[in-house]
N, CA, C and O of each residue as an XYZ file, in Angstrom:
408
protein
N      45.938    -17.376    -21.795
C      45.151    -17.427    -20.584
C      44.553    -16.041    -20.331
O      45.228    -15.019    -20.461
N      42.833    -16.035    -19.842
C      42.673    -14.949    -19.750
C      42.809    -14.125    -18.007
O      42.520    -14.485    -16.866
N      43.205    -13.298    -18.419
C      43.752    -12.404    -16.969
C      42.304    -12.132    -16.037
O      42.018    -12.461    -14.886
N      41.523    -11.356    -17.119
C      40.133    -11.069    -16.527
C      39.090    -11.637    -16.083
O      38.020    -11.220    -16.526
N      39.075    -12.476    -15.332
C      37.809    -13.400    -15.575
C      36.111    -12.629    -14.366
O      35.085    -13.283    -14.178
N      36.236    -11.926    -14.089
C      35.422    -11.551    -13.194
C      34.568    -10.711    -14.474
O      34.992     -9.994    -15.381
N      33.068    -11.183    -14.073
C      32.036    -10.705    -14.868
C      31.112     -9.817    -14.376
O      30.432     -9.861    -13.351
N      31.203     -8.838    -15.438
C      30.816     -7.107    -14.758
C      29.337     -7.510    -15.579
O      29.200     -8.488    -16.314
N      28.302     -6.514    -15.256
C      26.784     -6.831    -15.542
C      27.019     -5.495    -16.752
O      27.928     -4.666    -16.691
N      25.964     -5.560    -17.803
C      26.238     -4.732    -19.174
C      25.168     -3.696    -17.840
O      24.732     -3.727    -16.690
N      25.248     -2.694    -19.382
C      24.128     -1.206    -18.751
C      22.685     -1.965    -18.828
O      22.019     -1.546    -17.881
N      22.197     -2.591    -19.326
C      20.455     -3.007    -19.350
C      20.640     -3.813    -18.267
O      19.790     -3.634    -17.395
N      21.514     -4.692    -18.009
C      21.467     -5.588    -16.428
C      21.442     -4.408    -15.471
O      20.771     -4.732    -14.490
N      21.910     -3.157    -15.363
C      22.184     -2.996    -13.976
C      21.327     -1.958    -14.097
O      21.038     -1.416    -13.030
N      20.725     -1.423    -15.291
C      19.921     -0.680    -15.247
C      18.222     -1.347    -14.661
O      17.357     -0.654    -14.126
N      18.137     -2.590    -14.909
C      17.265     -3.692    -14.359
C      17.373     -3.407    -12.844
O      16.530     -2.832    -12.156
N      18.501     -3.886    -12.467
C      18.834     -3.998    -11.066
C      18.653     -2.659     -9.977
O      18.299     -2.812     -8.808
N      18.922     -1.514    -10.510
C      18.570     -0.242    -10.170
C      17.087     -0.300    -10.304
O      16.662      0.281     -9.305
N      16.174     -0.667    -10.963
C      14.519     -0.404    -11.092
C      14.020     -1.351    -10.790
O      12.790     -1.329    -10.835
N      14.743     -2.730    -10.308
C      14.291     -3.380     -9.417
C      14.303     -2.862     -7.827
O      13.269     -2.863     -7.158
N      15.286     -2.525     -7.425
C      15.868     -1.319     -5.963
C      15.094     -0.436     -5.603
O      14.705     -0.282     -4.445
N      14.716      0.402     -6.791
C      13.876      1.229     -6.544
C      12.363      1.430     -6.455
O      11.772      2.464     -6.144
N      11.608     -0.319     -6.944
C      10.563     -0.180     -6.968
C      10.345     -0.526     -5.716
O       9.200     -0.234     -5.371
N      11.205     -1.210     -4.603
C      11.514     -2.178     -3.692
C      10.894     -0.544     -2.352
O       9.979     -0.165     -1.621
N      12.135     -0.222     -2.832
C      12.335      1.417     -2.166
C      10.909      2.330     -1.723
O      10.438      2.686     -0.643
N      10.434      2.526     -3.416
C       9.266      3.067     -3.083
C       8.512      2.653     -2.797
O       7.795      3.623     -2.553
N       7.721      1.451     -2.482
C       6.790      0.716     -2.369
C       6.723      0.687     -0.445
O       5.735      0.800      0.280
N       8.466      0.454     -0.003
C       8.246      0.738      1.021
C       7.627      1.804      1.822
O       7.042      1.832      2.905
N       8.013      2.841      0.759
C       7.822      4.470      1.304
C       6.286      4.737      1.422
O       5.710      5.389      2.293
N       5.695      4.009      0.222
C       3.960      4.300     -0.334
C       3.105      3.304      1.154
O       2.043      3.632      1.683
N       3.951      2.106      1.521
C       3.221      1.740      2.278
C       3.560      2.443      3.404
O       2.560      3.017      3.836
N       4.446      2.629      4.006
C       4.652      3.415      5.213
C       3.650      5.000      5.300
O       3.065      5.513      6.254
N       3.741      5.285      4.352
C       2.701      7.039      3.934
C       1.351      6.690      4.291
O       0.616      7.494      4.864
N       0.927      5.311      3.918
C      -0.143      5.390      3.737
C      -0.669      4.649      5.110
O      -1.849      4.874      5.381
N      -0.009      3.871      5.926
C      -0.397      3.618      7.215
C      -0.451      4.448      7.871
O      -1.364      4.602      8.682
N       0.662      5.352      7.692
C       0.374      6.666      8.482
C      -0.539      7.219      8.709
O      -0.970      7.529      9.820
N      -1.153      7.513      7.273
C      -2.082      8.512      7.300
C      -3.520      7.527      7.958
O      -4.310      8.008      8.770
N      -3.600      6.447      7.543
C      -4.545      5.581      8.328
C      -4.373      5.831      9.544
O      -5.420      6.140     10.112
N      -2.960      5.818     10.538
C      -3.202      5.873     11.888
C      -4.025      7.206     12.383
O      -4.946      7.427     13.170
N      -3.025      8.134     11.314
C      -3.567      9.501     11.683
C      -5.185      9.537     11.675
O      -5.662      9.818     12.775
N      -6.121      9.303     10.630
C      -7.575      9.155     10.628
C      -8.367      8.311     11.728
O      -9.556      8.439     12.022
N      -7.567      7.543     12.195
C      -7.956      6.554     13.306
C      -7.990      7.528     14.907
O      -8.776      7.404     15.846
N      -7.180      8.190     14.795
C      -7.175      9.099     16.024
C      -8.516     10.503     16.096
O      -9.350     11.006     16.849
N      -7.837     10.617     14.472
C      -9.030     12.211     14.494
C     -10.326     11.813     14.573
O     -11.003     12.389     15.425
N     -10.964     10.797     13.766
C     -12.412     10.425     13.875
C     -13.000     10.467     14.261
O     -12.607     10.222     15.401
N     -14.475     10.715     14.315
C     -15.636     10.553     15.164
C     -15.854      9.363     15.996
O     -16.530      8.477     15.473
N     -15.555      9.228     16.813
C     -14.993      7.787     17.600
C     -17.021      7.506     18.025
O     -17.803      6.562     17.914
N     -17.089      8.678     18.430
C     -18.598      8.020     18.337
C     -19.625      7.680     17.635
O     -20.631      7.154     18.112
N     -19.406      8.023     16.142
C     -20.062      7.445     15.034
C     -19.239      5.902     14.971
O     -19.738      4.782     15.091
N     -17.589      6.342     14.705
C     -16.606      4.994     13.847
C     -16.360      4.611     15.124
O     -16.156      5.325     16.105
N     -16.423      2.366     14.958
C     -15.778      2.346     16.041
C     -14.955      1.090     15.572
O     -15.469      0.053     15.153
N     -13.380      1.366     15.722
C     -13.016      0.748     15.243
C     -12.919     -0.651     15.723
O     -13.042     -0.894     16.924
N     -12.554     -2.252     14.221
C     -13.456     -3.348     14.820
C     -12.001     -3.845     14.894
O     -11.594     -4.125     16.021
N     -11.142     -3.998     13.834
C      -9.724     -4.219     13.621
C      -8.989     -3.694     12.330
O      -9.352     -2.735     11.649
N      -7.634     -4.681     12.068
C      -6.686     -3.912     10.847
C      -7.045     -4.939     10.146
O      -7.564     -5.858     10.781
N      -6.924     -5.063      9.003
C      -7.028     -5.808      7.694
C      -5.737     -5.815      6.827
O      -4.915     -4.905      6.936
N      -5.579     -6.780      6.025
C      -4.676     -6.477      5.298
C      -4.905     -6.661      3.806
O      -5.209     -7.640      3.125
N      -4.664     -5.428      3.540
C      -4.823     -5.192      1.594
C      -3.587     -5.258      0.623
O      -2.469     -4.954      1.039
N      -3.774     -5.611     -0.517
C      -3.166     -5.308     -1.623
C      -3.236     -4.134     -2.628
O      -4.303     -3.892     -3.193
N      -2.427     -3.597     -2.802
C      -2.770     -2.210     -4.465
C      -1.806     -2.667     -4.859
O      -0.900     -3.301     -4.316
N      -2.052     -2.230     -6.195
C      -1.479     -2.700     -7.203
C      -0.758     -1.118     -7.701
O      -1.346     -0.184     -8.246
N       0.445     -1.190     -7.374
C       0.540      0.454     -7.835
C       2.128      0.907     -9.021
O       2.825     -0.039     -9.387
N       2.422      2.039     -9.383
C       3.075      1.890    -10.252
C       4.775      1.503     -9.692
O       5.677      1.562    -10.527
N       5.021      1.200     -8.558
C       5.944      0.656     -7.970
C       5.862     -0.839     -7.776
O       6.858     -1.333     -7.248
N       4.875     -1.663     -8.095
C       4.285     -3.236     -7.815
C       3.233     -3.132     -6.690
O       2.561     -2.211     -6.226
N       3.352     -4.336     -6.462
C       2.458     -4.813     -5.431
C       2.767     -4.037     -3.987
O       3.953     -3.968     -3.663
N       1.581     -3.339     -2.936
C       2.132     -2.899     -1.806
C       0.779     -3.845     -1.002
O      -0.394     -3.921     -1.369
N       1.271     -4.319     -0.122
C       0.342     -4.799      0.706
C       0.625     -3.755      2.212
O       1.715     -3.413      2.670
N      -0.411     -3.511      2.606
C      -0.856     -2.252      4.287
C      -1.868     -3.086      5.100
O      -2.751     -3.825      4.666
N      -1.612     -2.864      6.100
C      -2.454     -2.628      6.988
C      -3.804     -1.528      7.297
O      -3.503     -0.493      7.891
N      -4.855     -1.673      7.019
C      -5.428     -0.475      7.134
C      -6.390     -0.694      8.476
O      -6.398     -1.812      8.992
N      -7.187      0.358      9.031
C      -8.696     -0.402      9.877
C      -9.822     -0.135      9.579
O     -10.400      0.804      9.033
N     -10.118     -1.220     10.068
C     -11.927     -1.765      9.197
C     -12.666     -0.829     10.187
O     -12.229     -0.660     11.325
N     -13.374     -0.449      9.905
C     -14.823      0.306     10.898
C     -16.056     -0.297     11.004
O     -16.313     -1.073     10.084
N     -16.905     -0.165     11.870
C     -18.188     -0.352     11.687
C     -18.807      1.576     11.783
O     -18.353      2.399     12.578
N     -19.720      1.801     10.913
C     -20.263      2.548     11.008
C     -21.954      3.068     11.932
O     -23.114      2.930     11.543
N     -21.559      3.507     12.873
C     -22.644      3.225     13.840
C     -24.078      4.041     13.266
O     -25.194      3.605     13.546
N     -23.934      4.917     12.674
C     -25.203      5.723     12.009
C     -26.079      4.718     11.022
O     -27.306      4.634     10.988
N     -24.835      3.762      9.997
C     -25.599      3.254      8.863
C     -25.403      1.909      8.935
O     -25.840      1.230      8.007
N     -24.741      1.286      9.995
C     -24.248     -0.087     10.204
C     -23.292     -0.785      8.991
O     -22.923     -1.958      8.932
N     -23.008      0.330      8.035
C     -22.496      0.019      7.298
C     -20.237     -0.550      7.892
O     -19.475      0.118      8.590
N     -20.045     -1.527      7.405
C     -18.205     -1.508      7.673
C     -17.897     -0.958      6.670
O     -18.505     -1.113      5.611
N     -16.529      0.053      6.878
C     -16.112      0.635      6.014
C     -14.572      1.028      6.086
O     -14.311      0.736      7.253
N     -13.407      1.516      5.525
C     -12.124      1.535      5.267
C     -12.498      3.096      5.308
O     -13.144      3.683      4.440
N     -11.985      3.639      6.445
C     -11.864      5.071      6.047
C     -10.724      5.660      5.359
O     -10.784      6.517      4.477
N      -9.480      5.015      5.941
C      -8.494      5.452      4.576
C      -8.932      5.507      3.349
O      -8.499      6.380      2.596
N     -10.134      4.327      2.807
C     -10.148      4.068      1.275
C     -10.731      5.437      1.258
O     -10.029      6.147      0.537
N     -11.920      6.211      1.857
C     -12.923      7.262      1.433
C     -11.957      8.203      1.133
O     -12.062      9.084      0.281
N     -10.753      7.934      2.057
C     -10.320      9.644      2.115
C      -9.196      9.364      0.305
O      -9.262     10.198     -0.598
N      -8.569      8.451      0.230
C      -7.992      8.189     -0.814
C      -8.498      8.470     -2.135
O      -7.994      8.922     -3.163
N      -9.769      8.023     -1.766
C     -11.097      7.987     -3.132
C     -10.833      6.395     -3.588
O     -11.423      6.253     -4.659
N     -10.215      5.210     -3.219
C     -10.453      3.932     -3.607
C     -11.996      3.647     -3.971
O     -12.922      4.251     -3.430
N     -12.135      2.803     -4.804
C     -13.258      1.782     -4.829
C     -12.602      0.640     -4.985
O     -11.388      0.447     -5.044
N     -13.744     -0.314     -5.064
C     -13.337     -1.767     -4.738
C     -14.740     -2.437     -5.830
O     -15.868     -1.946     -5.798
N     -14.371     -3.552     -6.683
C     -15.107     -4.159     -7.228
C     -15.354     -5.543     -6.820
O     -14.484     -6.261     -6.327
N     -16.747     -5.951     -7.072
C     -17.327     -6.976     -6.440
C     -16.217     -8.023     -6.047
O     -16.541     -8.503     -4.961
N     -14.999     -8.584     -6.516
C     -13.439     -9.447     -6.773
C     -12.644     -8.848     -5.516
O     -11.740     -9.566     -5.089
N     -12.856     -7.674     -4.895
C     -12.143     -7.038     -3.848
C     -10.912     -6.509     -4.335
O     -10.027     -6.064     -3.605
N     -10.858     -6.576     -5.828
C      -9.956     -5.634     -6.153
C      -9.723     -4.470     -6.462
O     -10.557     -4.097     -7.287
N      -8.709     -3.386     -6.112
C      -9.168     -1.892     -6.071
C      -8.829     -1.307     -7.189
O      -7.763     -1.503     -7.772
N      -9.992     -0.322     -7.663
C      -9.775      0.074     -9.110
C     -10.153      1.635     -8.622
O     -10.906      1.834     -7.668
N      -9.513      2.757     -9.426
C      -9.760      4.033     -9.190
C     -10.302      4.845    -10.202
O     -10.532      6.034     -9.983
């Protein structure tokens, strides 16, 4: 009869499980940084050029997985153009699919 029966995970399982944790981890951190800094741009702005219309919600694709944020949309009152000022300050682009490529 065996005494041991409780099953321990090898080193590649838990080494999995650790870089699963941690992509979890950072992804939180990348989105939290990066709302931030959105709120922060939302305050400093030219409120009388940008006015903001609402938040949106995006996807990147980054080397931690998928992060989905909140960012805010603008209208641009000089060029009527809408625009993501986080993306300018980041340097994002976006291809015709709305997916962001750098």
């Amino acid at each position: 009869m065996e005494k041991n029966i409780t099953k321990y995970p090898n080193l590649k399982e838990i080494e999995q499980m650790v870089w699963r944790q941690l992509q979890d981890t950072f992804s939180s951190v990348m989105k939290n940084i990066l709302e931030d800094m959105d709120q922060q741009i939302a305050e400093e702005r030219d409120k009388k050029r940008y006015r903001l219309i609402d938040k949106r919600k995006y996807h990147i694709t980054s080397l931690f997985g998928e992060i989905e944020l909140n960012r805010n949309y603008y209208r641009d009152r000089e060029t009527g153009e809408y625009v993501f000022l986080l993306d300018r300050y980041l340097e994002f682009h976006e291809n015709i699919t709305g997916k962001q490529i750098r």
